[in-house]
C-alpha positions in Angstrom: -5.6 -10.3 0.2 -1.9 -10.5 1.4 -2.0 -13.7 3.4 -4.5 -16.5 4.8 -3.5 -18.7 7.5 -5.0 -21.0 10.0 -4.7 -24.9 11.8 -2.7 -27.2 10.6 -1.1 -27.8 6.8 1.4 -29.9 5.1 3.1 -32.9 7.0 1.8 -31.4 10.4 -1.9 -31.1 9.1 -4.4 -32.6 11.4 -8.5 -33.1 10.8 -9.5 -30.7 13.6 -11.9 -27.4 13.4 -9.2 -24.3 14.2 -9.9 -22.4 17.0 -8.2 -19.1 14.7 -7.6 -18.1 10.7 -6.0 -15.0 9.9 -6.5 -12.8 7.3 -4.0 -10.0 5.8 -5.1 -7.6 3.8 -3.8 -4.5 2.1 -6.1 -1.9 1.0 -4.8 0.6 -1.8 -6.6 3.9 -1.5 -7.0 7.1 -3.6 -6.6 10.2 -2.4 -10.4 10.8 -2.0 -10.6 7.7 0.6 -8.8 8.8 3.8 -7.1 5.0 5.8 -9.2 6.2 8.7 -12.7 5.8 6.8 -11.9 3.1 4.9 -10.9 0.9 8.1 -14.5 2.5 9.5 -16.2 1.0 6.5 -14.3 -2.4 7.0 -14.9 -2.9 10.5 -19.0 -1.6 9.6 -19.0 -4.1 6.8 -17.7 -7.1 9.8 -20.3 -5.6 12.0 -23.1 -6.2 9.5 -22.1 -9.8 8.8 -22.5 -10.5 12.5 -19.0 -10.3 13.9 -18.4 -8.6 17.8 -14.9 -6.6 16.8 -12.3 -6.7 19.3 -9.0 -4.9 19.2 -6.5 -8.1 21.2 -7.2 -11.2 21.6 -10.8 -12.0 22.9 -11.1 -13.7 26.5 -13.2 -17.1 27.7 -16.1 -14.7 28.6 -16.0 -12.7 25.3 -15.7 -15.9 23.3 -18.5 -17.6 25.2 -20.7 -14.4 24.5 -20.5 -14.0 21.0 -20.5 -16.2 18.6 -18.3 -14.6 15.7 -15.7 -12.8 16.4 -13.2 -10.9 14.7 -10.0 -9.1 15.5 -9.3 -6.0 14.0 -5.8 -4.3 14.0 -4.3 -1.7 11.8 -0.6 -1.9 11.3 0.9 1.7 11.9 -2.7 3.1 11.4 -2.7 3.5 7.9 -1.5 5.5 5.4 -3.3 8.3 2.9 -2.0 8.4 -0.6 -1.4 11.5 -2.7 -1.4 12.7 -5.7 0.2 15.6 -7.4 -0.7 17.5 -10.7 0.7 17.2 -13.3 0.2 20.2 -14.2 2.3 22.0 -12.0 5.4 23.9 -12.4 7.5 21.2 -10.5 5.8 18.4 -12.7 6.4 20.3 -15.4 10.3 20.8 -14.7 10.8 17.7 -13.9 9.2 16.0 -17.2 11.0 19.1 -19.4 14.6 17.5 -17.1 13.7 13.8 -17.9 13.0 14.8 -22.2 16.9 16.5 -22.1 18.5 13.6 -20.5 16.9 11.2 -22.9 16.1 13.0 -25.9 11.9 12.8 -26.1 9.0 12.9 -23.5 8.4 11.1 -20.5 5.0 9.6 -20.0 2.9 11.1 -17.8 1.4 8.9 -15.3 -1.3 11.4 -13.1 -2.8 9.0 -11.5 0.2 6.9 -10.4 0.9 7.3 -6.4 2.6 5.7 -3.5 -0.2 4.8 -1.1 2.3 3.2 1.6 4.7 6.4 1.2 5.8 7.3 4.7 6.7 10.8 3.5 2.4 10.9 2.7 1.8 12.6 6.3 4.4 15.1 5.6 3.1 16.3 2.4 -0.7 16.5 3.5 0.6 18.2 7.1 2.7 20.9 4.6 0.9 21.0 1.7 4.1 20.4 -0.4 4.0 18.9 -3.8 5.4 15.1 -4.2 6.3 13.3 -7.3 7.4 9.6 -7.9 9.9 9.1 -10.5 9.7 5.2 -10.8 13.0 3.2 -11.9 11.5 -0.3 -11.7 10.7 -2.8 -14.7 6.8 -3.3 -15.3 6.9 -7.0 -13.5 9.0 -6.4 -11.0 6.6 -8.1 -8.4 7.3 -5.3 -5.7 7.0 -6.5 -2.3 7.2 -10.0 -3.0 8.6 -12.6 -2.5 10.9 -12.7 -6.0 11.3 -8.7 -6.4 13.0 -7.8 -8.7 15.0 -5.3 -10.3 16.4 -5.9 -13.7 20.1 -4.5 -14.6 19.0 -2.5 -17.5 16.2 -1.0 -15.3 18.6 -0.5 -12.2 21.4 1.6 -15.0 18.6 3.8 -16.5 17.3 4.5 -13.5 20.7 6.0 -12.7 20.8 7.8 -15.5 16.9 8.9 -14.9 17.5 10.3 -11.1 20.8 11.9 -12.4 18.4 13.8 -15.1 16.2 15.3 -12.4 18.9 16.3 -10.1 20.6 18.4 -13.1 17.4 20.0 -12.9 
């Protein structure tokens, strides 16, 4: 859940019933569960719980016909995540790069992906390999409000991209 809003809060709150609440929500998906299906299985899910899904903003004659209804949109229509083996030559290179520049293995993350990668409909459409070579601290609360990216983190990541471009 990335966000809940609706009526009235803080010094501007009133005691009324809202006529709207939003809901945000981000789904991470696997490479097994294409955007399309889950959204499906979202919108089936609102279905079964009695909701009439509309796409914009209902009219007087939809909202005096059904009784629960809920808006549906998909920002940019979703995005499929990937994943590349890391067993493959490139993977392969790429760890054998990152143990010269800093003297021992790097760990292996297979399962680790970027499901909001824009470059994900160019890899599935030409079937290239992608790998993520992550710079970032552990807590780095990415996409938040307080990201952050820690000096130390920001200098080795230099030194880590460096590596894989001496490849």
């Amino acid at each position: 859940m990335r966000g809940l809003s609706s009526a009235f809060v803080g010094a501007g709150a009133r005691t009324i019933v809202p006529d709207h609440a939003t809901a945000a929500i981000d789904i991470r998906l696997v490479k097994e569960t294409p955007a399309t299906a889950i959204v499906e299985k979202v919108k089936a899910h609102l279905a079964a719980q009695g909701y009439h899904i509309v796409s914009g903003d209902p009219d007087d004659a939809t909202r005096a016909k059904f009784g629960k209804i809920v808006k549906v949109t998909v920002g940019a229509g979703g995005t499929n995540a990937y994943r590349t083996s890391p067993t493959l030559p490139i993977a392969k290179e790429i760890a054998e790069a990152l143990a010269r520049t800093f003297g021992r293995a790097a760990g292996a993350h297979p399962h680790q992906r970027r499901p909001r990668c824009r470059f994900a409909p160019f890899i599935d459409a030409l079937g290239f390999p992608a790998i993520s070579v992550p710079i970032v601290n552990y807590d780095n609360n990415q996409h938040g409000e307080n990201e952050n990216l820690r000096l130390g983190h920001f200098s080795r990541g230099i030194v880590t991209l460096a590596g894989v471009l001496r490849m």
